[in-house]
VEXMARMI-248204 format. One record per residue: x, y, z of N, C-alpha, C in turn. Coordinates in pm, 1 decimal. Layout:
// residues N
ATOM       n_x       n_y       n_z      ca_x      ca_y      ca_z       c_x       c_y       c_z
ATOM         X         Y         Z         X         Y         Z         X         Y         Z
...
// end
This chain:
// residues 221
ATOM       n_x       n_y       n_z      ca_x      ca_y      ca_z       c_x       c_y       c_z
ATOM   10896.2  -11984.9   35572.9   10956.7  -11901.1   35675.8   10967.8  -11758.4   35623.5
ATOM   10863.7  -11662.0   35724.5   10879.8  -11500.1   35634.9   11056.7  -11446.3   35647.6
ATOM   11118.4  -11333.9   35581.1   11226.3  -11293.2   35552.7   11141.1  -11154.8   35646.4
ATOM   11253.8  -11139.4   35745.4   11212.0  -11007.0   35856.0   11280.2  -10935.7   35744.1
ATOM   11206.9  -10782.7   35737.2   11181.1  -10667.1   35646.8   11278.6  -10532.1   35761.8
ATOM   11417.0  -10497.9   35724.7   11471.4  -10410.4   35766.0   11417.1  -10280.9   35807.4
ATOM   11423.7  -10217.7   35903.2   11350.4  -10140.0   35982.4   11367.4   -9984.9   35881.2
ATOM   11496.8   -9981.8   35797.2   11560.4   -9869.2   35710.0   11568.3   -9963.7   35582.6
ATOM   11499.5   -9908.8   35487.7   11558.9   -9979.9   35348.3   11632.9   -9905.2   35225.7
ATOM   11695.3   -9795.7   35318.1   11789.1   -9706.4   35309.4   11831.7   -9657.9   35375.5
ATOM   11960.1   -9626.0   35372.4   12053.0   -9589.7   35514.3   12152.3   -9413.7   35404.2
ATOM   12202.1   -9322.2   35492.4   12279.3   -9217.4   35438.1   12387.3   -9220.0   35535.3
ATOM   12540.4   -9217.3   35469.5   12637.7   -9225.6   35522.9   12631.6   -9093.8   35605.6
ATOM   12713.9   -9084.6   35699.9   12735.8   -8977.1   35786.0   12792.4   -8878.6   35691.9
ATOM   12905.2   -8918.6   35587.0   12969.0   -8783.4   35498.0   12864.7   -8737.9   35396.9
ATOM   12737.2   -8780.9   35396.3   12623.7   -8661.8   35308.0   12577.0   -8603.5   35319.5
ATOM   12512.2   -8502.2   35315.0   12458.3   -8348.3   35342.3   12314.2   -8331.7   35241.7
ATOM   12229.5   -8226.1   35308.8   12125.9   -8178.2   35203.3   12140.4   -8071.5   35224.6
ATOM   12165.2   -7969.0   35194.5   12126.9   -7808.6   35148.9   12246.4   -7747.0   35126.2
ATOM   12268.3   -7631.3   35131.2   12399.5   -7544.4   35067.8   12467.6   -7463.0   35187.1
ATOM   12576.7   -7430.0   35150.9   12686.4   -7334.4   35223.4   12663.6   -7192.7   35183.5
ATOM   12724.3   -7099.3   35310.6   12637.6   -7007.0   35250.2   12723.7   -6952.2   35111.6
ATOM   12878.6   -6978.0   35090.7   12900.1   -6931.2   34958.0   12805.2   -6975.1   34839.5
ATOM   12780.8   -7089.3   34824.3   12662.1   -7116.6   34759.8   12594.9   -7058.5   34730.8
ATOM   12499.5   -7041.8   34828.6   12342.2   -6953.9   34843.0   12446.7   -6824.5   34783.4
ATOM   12540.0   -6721.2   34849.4   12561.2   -6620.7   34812.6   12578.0   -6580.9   34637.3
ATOM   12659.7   -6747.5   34601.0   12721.1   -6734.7   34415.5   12538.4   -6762.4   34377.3
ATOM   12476.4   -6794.3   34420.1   12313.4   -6799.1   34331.7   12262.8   -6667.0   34334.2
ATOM   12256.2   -6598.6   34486.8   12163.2   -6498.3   34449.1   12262.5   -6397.0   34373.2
ATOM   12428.0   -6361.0   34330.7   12487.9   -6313.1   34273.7   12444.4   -6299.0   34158.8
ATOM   12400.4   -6431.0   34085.1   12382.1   -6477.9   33944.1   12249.2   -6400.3   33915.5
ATOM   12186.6   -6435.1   34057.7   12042.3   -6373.1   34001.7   12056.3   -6249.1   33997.0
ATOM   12080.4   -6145.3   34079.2   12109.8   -6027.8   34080.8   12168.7   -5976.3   33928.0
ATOM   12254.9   -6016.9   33850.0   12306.7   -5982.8   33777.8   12195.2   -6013.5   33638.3
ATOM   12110.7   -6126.7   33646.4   12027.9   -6180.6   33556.0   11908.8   -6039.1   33568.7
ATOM   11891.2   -6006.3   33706.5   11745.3   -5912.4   33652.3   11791.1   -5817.1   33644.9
ATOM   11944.2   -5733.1   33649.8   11984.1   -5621.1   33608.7   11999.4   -5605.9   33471.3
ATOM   11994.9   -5696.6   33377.2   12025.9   -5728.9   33269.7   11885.4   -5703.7   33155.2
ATOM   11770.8   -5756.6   33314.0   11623.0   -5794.9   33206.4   11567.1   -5657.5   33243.0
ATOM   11586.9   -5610.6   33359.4   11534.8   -5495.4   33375.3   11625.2   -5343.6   33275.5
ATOM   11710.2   -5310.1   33278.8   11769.1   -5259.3   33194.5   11788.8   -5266.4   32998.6
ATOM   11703.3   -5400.8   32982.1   11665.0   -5439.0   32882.8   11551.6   -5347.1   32830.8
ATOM   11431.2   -5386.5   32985.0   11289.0   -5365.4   32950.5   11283.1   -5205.8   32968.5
ATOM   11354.5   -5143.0   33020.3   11382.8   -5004.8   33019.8   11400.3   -4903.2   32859.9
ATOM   11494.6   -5010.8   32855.4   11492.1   -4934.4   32705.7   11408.3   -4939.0   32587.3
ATOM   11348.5   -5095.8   32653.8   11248.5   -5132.9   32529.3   11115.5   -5014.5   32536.9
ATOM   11089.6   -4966.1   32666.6   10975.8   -4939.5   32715.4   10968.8   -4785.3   32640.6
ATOM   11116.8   -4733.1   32660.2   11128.1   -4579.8   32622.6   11161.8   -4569.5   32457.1
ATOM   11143.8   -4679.3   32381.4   11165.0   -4738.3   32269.9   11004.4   -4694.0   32225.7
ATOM   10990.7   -4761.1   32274.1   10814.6   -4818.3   32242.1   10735.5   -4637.4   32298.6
ATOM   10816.7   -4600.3   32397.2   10696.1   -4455.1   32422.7   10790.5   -4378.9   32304.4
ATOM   10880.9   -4403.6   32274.7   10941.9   -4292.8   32155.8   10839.7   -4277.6   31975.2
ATOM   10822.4   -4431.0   31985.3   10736.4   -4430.1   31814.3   10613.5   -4464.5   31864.2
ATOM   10555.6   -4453.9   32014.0   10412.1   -4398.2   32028.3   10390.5   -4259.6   32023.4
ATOM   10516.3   -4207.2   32039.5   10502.5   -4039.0   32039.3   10503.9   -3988.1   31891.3
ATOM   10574.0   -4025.7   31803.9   10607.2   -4012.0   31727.6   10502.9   -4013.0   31631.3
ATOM   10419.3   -4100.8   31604.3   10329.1   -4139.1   31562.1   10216.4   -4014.1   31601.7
ATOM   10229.6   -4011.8   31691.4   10113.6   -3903.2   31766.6   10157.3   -3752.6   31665.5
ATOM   10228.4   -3735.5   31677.2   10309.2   -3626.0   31605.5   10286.9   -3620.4   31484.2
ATOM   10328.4   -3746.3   31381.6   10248.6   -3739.1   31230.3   10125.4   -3743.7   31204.2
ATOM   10016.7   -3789.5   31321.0    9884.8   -3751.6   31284.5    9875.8   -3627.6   31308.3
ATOM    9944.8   -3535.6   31424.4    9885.0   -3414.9   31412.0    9924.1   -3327.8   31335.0
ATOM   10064.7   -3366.0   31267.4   10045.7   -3299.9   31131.9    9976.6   -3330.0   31002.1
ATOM    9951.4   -3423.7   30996.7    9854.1   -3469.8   30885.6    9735.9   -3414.0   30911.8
ATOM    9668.8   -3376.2   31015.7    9558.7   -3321.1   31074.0    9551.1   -3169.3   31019.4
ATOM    9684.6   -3133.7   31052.9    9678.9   -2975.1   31009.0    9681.0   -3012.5   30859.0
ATOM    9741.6   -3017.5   30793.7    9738.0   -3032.5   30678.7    9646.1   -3022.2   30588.3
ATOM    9539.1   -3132.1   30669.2    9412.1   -3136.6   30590.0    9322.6   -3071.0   30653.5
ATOM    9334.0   -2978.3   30768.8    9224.8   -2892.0   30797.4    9284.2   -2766.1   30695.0
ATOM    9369.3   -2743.4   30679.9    9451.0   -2599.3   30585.1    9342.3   -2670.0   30449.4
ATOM    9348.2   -2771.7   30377.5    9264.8   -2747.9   30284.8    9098.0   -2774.3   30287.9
ATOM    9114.2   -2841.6   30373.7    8958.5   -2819.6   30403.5    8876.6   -2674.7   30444.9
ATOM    8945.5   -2630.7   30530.1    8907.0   -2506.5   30559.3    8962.2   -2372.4   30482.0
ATOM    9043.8   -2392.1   30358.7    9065.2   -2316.7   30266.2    9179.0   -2208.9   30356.6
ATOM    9230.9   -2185.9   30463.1    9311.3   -2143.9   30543.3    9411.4   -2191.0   30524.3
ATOM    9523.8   -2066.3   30599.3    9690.9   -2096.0   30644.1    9611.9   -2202.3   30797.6
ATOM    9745.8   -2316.5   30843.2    9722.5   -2370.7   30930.4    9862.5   -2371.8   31046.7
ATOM    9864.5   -2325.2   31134.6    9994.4   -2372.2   31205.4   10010.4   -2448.5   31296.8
ATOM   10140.8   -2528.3   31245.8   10193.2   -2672.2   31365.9   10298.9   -2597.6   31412.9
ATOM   10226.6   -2519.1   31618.9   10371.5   -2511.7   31687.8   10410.0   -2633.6   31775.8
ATOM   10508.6   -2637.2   31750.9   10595.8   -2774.0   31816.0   10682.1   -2695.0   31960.1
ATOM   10733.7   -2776.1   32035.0   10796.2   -2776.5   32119.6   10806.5   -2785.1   32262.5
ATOM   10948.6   -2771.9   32316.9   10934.7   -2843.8   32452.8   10919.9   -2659.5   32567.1
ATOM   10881.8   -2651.8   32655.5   10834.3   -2555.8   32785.3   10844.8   -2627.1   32838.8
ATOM   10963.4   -2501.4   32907.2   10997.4   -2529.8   33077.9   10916.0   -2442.2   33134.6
ATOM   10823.4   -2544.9   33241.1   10737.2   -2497.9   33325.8   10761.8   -2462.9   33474.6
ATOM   10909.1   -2460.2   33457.8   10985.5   -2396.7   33643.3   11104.7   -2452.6   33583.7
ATOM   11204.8   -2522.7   33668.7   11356.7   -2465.4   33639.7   11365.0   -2657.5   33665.4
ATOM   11300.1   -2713.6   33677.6   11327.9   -2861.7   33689.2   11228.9   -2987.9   33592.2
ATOM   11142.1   -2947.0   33537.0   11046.4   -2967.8   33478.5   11010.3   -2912.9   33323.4
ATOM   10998.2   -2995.3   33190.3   11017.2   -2953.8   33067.8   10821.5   -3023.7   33027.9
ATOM   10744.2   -2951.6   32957.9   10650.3   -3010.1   32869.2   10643.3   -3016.5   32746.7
ATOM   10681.6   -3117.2   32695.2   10661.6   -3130.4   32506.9   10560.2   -3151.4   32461.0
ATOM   10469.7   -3070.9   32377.3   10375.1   -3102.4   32258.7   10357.8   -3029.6   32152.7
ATOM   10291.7   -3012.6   32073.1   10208.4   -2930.1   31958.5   10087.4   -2911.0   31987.6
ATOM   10076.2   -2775.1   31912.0    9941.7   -2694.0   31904.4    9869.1   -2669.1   31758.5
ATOM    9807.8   -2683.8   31691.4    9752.7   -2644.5   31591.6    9681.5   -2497.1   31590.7
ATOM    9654.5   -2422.9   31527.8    9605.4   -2313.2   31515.6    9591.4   -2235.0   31366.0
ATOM    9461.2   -2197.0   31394.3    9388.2   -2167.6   31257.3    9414.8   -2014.2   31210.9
ATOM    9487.4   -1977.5   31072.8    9497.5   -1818.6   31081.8    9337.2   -1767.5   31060.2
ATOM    9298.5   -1681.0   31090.9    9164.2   -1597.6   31084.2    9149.0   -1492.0   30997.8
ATOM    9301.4   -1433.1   30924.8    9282.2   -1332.1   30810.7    9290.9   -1399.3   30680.7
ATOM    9269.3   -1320.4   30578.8    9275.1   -1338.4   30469.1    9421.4   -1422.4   30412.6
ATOM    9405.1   -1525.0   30300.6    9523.1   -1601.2   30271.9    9615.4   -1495.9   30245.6
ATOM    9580.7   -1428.0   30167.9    9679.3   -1317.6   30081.4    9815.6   -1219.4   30194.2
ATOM    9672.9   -1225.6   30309.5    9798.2   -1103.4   30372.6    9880.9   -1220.5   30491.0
ATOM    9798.8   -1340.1   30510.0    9914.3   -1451.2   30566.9   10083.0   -1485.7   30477.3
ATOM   10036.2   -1499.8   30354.0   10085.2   -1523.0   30254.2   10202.1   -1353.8   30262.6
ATOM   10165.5   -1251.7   30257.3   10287.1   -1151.6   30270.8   10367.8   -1132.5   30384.7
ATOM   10302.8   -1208.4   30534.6   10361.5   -1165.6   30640.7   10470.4   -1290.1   30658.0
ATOM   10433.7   -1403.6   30609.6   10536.2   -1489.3   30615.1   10621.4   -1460.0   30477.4
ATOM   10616.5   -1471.1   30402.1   10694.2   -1355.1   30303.5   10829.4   -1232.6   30359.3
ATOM   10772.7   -1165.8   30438.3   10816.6   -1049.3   30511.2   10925.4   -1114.8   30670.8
ATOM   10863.5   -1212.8   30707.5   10906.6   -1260.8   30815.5   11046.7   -1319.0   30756.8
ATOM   11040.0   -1385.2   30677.3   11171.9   -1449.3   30575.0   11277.8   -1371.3   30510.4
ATOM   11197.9   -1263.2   30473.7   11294.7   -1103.4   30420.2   11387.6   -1108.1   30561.9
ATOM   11282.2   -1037.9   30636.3   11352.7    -966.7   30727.6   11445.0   -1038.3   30877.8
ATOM   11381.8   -1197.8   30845.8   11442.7   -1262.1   30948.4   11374.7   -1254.3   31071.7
ATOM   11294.8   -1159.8   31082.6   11261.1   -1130.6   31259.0   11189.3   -1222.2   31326.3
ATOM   11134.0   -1256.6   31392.6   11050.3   -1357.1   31524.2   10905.0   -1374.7   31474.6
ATOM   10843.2   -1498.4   31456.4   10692.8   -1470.4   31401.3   10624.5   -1406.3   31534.7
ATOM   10513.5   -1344.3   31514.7   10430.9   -1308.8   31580.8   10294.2   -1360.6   31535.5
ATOM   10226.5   -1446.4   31684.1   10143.4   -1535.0   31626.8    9979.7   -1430.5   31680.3
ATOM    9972.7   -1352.2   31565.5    9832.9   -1285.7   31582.0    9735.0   -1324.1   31476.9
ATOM    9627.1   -1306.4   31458.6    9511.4   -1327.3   31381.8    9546.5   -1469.5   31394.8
ATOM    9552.4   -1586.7   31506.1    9490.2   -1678.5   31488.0    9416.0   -1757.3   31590.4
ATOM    9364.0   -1873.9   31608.6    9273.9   -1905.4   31699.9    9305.5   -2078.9   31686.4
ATOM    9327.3   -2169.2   31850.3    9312.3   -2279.1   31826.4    9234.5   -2319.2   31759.0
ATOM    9330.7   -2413.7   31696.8    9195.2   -2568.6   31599.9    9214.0   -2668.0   31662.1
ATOM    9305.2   -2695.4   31777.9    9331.3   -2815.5   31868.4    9307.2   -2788.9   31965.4
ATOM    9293.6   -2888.7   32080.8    9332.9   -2862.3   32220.7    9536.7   -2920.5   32180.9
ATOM    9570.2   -2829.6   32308.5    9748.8   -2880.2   32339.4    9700.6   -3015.0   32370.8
ATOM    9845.0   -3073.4   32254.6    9865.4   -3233.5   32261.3    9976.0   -3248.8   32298.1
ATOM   10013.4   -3273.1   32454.0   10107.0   -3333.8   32551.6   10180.1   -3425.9   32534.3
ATOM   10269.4   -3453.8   32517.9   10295.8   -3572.8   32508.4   10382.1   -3634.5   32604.9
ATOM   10462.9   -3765.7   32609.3   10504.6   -3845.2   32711.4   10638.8   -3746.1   32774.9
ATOM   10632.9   -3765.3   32859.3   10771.2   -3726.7   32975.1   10889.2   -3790.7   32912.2
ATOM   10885.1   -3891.7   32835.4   11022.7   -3954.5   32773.7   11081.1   -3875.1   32677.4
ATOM   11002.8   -3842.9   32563.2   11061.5   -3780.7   32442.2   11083.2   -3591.2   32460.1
ATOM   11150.3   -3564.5   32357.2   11117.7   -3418.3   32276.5   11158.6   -3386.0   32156.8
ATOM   11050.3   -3304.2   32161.7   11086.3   -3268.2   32019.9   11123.0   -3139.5   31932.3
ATOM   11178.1   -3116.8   31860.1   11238.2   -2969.5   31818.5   11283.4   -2993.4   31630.9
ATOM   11337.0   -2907.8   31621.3   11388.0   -2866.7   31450.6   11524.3   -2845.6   31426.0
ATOM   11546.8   -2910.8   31311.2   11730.8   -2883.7   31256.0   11705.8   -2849.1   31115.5
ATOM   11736.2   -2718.1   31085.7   11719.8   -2694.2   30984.4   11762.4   -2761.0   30855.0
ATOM   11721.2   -2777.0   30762.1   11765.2   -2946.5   30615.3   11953.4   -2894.7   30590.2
ATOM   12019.9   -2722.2   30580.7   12145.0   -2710.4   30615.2   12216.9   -2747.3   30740.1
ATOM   12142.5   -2742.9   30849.9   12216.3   -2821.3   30969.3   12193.7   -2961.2   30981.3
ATOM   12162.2   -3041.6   30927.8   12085.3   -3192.9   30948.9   12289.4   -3269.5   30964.8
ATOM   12294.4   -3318.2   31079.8   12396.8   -3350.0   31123.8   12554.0   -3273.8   31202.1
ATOM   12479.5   -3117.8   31215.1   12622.5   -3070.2   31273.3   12479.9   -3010.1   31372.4
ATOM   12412.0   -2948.7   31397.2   12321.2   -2873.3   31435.9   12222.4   -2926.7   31540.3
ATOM   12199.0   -2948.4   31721.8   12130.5   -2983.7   31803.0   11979.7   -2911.9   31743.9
ATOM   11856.4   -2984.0   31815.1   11782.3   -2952.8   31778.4   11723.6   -2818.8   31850.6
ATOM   11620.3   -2740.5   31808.5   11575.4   -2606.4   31826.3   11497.3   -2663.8   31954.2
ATOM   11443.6   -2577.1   32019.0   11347.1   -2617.6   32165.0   11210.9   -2579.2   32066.6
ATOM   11179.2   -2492.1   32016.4   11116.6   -2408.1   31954.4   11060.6   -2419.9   31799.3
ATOM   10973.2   -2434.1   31753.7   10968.9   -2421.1   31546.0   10798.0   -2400.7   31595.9
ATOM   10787.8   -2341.2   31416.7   10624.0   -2274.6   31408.5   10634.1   -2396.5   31235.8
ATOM   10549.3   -2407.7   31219.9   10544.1   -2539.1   31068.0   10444.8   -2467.4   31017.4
ATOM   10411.1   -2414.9   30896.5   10245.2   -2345.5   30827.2   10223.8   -2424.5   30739.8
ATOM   10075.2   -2491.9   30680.3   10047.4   -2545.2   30621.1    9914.0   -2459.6   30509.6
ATOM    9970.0   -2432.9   30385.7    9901.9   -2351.4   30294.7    9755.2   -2450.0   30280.8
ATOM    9651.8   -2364.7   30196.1    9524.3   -2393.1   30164.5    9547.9   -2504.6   30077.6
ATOM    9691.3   -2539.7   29976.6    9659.3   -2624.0   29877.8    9753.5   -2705.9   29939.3
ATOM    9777.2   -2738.9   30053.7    9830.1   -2856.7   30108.2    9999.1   -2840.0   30127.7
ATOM   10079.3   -2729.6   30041.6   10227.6   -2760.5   30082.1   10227.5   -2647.1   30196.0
ATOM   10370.9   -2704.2   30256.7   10418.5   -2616.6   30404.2   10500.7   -2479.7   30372.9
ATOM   10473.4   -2401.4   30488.4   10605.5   -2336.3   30459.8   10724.4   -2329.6   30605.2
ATOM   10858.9   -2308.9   30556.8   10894.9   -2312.9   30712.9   11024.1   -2207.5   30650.2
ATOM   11026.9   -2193.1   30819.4   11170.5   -2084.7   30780.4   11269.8   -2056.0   30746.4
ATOM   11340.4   -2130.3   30770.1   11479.0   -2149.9   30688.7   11506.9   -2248.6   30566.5
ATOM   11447.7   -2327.9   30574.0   11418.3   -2430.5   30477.8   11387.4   -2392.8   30291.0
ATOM   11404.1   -2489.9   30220.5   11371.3   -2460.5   30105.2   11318.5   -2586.0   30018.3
ATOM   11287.8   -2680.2   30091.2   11284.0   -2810.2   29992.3   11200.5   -2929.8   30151.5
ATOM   11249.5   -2887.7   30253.1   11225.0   -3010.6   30351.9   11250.7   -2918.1   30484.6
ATOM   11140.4   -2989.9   30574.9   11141.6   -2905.4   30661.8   11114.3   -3065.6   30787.4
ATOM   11262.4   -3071.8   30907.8   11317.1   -3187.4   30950.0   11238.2   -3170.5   31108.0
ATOM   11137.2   -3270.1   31171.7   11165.1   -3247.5   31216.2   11208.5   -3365.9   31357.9
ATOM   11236.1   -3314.9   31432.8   11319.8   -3456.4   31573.6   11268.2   -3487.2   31697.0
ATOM   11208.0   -3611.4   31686.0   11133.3   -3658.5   31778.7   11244.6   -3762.6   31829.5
ATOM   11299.7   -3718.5   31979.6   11392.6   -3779.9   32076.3   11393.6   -3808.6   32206.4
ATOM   11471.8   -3896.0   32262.2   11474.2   -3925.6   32407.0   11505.5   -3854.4   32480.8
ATOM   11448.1   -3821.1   32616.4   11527.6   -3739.8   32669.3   11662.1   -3807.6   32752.2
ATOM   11641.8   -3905.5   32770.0   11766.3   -4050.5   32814.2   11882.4   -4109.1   32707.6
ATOM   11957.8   -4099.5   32701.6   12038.7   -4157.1   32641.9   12089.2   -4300.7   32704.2
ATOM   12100.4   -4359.0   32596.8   12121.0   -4527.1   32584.7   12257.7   -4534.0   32530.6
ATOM   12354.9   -4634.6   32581.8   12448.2   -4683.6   32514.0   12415.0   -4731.7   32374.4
ATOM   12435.3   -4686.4   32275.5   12477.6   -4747.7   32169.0   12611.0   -4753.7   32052.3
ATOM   12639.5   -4875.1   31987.8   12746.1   -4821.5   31886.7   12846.1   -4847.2   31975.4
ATOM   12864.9   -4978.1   32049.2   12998.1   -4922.3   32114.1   12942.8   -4904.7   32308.0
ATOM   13001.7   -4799.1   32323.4   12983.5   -4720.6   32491.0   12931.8   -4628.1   32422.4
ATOM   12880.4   -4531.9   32274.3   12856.1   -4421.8   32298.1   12690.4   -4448.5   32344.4
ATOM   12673.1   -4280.6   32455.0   12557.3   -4319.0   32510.3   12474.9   -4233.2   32430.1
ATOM   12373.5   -4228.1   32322.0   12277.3   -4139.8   32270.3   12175.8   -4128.0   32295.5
ATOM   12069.4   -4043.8   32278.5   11934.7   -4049.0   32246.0   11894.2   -4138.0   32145.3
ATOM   11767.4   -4160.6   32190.5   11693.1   -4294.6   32066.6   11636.9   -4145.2   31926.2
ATOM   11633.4   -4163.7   31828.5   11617.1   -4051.1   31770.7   11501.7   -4080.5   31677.3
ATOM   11389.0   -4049.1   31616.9   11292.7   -4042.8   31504.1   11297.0   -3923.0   31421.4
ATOM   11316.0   -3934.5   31316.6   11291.0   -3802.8   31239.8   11207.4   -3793.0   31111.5
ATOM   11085.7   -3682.8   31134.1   10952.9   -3703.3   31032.5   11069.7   -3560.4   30972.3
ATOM   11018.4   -3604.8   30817.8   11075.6   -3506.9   30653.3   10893.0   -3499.1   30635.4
ATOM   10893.9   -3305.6   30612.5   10821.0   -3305.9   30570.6   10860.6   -3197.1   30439.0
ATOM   10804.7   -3241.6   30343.2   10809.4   -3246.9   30198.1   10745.2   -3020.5   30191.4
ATOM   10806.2   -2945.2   30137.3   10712.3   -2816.3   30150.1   10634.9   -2826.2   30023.2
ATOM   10714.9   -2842.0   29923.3   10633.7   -2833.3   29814.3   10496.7   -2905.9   29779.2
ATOM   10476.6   -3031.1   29893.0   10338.0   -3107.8   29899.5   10274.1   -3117.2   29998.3
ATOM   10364.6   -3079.2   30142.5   10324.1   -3128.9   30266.9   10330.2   -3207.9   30328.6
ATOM   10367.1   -3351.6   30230.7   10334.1   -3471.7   30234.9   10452.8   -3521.9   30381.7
ATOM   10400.0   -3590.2   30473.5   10460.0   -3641.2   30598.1   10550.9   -3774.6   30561.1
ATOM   10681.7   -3825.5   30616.9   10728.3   -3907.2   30618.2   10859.5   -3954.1   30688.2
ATOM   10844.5   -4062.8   30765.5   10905.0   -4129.3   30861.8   11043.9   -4136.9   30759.9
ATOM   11186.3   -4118.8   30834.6   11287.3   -4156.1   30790.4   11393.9   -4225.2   30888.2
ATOM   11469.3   -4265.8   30817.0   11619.0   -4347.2   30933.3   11657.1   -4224.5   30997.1
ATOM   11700.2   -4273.3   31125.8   11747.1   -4183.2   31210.3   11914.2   -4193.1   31112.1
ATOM   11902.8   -4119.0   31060.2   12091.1   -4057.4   30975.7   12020.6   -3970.6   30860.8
ATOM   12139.7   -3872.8   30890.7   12256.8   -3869.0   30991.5   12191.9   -3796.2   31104.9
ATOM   12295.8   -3869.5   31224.2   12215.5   -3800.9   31351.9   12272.9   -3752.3   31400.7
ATOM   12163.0   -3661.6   31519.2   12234.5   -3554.9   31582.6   12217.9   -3567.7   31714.7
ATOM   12319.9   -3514.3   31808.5   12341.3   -3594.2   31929.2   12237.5   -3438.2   32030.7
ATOM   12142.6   -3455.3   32047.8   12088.6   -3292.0   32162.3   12177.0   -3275.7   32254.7
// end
């Protein structure tokens, strides 16, 4: 005798439900909301992280560049740095290289003379050795003299010379010539304080020689 086979071989009480209320749905997409403010604000910083020591980098080759065109080409060499404002809302940061065209000797007295007397270089007798190297909309970069390195914002402005036998000269300086590759964004760090991400290349005068250091002590632009 067959056993008749129930028409439901599962039944759901009237008190069960499938899907959500809208507080529900509302506490999820809350969570989420708060989850990609978290990843996005993450990847933000990572991103301006990452364009800071791509810039940076860009920056020690082109001084290493000058460097070794000054002895290759038996010439003074100059690294101008800095940021131009190109209208009243808008800043461009890069370096220029440029080759002096007179004799070492009388380069050699006018920066001499420029140091006596303190006054403004004047960039004559020379001629690009680069095209302008632009760099990212994130960073800038400028100079604190090795006596201001921690009380002193950075310069908008610096000229860097690189002699025929490889050491620099710079202006105020006497041993190290600093210079600051920074964000233009400031990030919480340390706490709530909000800073710039900061890089700072030491370059050596007496050799020339380029080198990456800890951001300290730092200086807030």
């Amino acid at each position: 005798m067959r056993t008749a086979v129930p028409k439901k071989a599962f039944s759901v009480s009237s008190g069960s439900r499938f899907g959500f209320t809208l507080f529900e749905l509302l506490a999820v997409l809350t969570v989420i909301s708060i989850g990609l403010m978290i990843i996005v604000g993450a990847y933000g910083s990572w991103g301006t992280t990452h364009a800071l020591t791509g810039a940076t980098r860009i920056v020690e080759t082109g001084l290493q560049q000058a460097r070794s065109l000054a002895m290759t080409k038996n010439a003074y060499v100059a690294f101008e740095y800095g940021n131009i404002e190109t209208n009243t809302i808008k800043s461009v940061t890069g370096f220029q290289l440029f080759l002096c065209t007179n004799d070492n000797a009388e380069v050699a007295e006018e920066l001499s003379r420029w140091t006596a007397e303190q006054t403004a270089l004047d960039m004559q007798h020379v001629m690009p050795a680069a095209p302008y190297q632009r760099l990212t909309g994130h960073v800038r970069i400028g100079n604190v003299p090795e006596n201001g390195l921690g009380t002193e914002s950075p310069s908008e402005h610096a000229v860097l010379f690189f002699r025929p036998d490889g050491s620099a000269w710079s202006w105020e300086d006497r041993q190290a010539h600093y210079l600051y590759v920074y964000t233009k964004e400031r990030f919480a760090r340390r706490g709530s304080n909000a800073e710039p991400l900061l890089r700072i290349l030491r370059i050596d005068l007496a050799t020339g020689f380029i080198s990456l250091i800890k951001p300290d002590p730092e200086v807030t632009p």
